[in-house]
C-alpha positions in Angstrom: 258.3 60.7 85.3 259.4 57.7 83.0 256.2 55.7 84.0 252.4 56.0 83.7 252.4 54.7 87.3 254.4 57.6 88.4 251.4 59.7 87.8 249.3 58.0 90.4 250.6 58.6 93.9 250.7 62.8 93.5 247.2 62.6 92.0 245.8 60.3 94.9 247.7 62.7 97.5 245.7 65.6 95.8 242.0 64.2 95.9 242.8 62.8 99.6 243.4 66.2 100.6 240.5 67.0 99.6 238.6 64.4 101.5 237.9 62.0 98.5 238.2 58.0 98.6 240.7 57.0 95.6 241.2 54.0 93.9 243.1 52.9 90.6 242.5 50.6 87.6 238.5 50.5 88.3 236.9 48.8 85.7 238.2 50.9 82.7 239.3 54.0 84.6 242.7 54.8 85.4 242.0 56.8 88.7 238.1 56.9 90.5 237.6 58.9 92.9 234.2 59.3 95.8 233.3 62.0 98.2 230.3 61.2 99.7 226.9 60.7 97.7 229.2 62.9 94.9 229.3 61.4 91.1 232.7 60.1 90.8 235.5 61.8 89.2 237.6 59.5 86.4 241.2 60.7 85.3 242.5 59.3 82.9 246.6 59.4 82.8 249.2 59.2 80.2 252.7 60.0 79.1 252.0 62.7 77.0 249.2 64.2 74.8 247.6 61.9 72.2 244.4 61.6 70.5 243.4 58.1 72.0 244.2 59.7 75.5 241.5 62.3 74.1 239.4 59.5 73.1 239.6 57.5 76.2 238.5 60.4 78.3 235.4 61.6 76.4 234.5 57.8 76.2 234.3 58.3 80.4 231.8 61.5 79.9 229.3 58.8 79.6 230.3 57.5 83.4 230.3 61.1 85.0 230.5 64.6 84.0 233.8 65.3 86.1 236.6 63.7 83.9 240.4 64.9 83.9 242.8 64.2 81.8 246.3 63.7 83.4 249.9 64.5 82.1 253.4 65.4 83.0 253.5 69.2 82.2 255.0 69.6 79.2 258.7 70.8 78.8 261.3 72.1 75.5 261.1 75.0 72.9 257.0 74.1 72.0 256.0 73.2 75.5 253.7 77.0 76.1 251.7 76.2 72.9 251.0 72.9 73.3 250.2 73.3 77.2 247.6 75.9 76.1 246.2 74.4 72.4 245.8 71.1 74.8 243.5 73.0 77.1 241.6 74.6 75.0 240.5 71.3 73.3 239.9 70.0 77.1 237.6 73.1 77.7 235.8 72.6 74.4 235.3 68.5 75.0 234.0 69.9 78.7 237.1 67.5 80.3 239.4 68.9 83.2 243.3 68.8 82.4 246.0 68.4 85.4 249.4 68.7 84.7 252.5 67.5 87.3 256.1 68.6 87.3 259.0 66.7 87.6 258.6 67.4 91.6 255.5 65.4 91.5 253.3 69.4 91.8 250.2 68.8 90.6 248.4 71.9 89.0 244.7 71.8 88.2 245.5 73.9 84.8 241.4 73.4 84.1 238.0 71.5 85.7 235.5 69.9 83.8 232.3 72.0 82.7 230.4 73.4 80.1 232.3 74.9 77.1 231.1 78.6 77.1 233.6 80.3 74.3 234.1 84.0 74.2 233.9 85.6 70.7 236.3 88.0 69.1 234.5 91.0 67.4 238.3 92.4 66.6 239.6 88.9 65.0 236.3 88.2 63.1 236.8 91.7 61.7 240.2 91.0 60.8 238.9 87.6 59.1 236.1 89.3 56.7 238.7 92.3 55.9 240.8 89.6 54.6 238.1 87.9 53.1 237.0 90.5 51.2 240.3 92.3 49.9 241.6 88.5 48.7 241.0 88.8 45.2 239.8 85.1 43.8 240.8 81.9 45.7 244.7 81.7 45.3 245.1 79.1 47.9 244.6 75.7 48.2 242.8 74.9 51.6 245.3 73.1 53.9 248.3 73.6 50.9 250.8 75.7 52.8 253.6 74.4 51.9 254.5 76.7 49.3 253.4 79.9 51.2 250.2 81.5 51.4 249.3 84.3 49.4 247.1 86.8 51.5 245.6 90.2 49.9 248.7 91.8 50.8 250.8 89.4 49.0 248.6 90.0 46.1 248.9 94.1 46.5 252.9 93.7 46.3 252.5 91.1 43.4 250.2 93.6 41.5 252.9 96.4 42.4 255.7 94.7 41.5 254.2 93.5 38.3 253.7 97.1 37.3 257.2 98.0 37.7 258.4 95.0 36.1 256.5 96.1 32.6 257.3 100.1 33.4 259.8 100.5 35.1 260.8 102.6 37.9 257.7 104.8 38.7 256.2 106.7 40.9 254.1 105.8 44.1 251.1 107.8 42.8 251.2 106.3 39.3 251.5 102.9 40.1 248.5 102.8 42.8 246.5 104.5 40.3 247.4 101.9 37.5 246.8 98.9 40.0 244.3 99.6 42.1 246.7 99.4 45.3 245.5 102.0 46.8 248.3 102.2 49.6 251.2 101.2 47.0 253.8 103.8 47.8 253.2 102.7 51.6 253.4 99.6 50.6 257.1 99.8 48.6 258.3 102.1 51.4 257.5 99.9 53.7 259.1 97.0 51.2 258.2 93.7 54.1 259.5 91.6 51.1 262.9 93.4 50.4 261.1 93.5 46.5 261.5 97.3 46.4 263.9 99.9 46.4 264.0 103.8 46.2 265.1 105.2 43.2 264.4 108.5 44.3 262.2 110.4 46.5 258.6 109.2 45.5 259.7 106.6 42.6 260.3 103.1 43.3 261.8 100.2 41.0 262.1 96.5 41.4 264.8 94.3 42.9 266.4 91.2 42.0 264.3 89.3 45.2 261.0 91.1 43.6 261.8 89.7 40.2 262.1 86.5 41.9 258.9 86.9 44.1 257.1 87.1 40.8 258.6 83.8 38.7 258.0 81.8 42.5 254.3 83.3 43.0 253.4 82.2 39.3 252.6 85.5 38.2 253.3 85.6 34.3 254.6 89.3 33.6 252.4 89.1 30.3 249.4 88.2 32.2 249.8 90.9 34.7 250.9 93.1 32.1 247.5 92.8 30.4 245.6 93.1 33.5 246.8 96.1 34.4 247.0 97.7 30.6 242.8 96.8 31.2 242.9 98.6 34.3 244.5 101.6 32.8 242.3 101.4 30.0 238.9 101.4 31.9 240.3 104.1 34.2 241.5 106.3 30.7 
């Protein structure tokens, strides 16, 4: 569909066929459409996605409560995640979203209606774990860019600090030195490629870990004296 106009015929098949009157361009609305004594539904069409297609359609709430919004269903490599992040902002503004394929299908992908969201017990957990293990505030709200350092970032940086001032060590001695409580796990495991096996139970560093420490900003002589405090207060 190369033209908003396209949009229109499929959409006034659909509400015909379900014994509504239709009419387009009324007064501000791009589709209006009666049954009876109903209030009327508005759709609002465009192209694609857009905020002022947003805009225009919450602007209609004040006319009726049954708004849609109207797009061609979106196709290419991003198409799922911006089909579904677009109706979830439709459910939230309380707007209905339709969506037509090339064919001229319509699918009704959501009606208009209160926005009722379910809450997550397991991914609130999983926020506050991360919350709380995140030592300080190492990153910039909204500042990805550079990469995001999450509290297991920070448990291989402390790791991989360690065995940059001491060498290659074992599991047992460096999670007692850092506080990492899960730091042979963590080396065996190695999701950065920053550690290596030296033997059963003793880890070293790796080139890519010596890196991960000068790109993270983690000055050896800084770490160096946080953990010699650790090991201190723990002597």
């Amino acid at each position: 569909m190369q033209r908003e106009q396209d949009l229109y015929p499929p959409l006034k098949a659909m509400f015909e066929r379900q014994g509504y009157v239709v009419k387009g361009e009324v007064g501000a609305a791009d589709l209006v459409a009666r049954r009876g004594d109903e209030p009327p539904v508005i759709v609002e069409m465009k192209l694609r996605f857009s905020l002022s297609l947003f805009h225009q359609a919450v602007a209609r709430l004040a006319l009726s409560d049954s708004v849609y919004i109207a797009v061609p269903r979106p196709s290419g490599r991003t198409a799922r995640r911006a089909l579904r992040d677009n109706l979830a902002l439709c459910r939230r503004l309380g707007l209905g979203l339709i969506t037509l394929r090339a064919d001229g299908r319509v699918e009704v992908q959501c009606d208009p209606g209160p926005y009722r969201p379910r809450k997550s017990k397991a991914r609130e957990g999983r926020l506050l774990r991360e919350f709380d293990r995140l030592e300080g505030d190492p990153n910039a709200g909204g500042a990805t860019r550079h990469g995001i350092v999450t509290a297991y970032r920070q448990d291989a940086l402390r790791c991989a600090a360690w065995l940059a001032e001491q060498g290659a060590s074992r599991g047992a001695v460096v999670a007692r030195a850092t506080g990492v409580a899960a730091a042979t796990r963590l080396m065996r495991d190695n999701h950065y490629g920053w550690f290596e096996r030296a033997e059963k139970g003793v880890y070293t560093l790796t080139e890519a870990g010596r890196a991960g420490l000068v790109h993270w900003a983690y000055s050896w002589d800084q770490e160096a004296a946080d953990l010699s405090a650790a090991k201190t207060g723990s002597g």
